[in-house]
matplotlib code that plots the C-alpha trace (Angstrom):
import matplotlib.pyplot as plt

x = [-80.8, -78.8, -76.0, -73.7, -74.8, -74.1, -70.4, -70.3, -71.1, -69.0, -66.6, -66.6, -66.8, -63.9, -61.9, -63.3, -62.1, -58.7, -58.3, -58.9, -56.4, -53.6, -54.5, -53.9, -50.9, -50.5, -47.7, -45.9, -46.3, -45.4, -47.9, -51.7, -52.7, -51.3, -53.7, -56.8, -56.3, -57.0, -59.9, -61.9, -62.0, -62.2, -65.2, -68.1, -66.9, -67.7, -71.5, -71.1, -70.0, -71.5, -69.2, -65.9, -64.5, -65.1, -64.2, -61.0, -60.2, -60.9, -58.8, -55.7, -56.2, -56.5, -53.4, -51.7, -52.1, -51.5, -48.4, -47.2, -46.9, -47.7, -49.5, -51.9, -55.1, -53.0, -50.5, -53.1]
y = [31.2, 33.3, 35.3, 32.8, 30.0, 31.7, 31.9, 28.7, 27.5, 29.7, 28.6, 25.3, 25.2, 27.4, 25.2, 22.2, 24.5, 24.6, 21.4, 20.4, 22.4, 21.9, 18.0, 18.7, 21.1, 22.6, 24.9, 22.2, 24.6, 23.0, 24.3, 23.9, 27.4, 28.6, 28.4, 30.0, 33.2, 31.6, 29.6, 32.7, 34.1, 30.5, 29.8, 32.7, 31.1, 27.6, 29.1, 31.5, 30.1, 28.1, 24.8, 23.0, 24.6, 27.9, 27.0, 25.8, 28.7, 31.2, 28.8, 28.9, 32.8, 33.3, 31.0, 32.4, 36.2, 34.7, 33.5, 35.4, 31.9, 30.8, 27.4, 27.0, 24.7, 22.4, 22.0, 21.9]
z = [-2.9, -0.4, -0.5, 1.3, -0.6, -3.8, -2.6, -1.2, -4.5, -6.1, -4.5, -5.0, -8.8, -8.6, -6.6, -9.0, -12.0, -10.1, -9.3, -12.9, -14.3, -11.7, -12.5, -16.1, -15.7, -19.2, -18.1, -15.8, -12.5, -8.9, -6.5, -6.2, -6.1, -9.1, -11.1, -8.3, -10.1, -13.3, -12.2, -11.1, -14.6, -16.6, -14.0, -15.7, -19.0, -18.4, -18.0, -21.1, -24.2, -26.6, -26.5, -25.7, -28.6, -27.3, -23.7, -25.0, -26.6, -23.8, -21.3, -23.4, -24.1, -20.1, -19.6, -22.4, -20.8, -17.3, -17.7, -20.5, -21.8, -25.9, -25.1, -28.7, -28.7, -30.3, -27.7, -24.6]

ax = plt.figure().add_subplot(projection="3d")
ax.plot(x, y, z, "-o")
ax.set_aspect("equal")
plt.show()
């Protein structure tokens, strides 16, 4: 694959990862591109770990540091 359709792709999970989340909304945010920054680290992880468990985890720990925020598995 080339280099520009690695980022392409890249790209477009990441903005599929943001769209999700922004959809979702755990911390009740008003614009689209909050959560970009977010998306780029959640999007190796989605790859990485073992299950939804896991992912679920890591996303609320990345939120959680983010936004200096305390959202709990429980609460997402």
């Amino acid at each position: 694959m080339k280099e520009q359709q690695w980022i392409t792709m890249f790209n477009d999970v990441k903005e599929t990862i943001q769209s999700i989340i922004y959809t979702w909304n755990p911390l009740y945010l008003h614009a689209s591109e909050e959560y970009e920054y977010e998306a780029t680290w959640i999007l190796p992880l989605v790859y990485k770990v073992e299950n939804v468990e896991s992912l679920a985890i890591e996303i609320t720990d990345i939120l959680n540091q983010s936004f200096n925020s305390t959202l709990t598995k429980k609460s997402v």
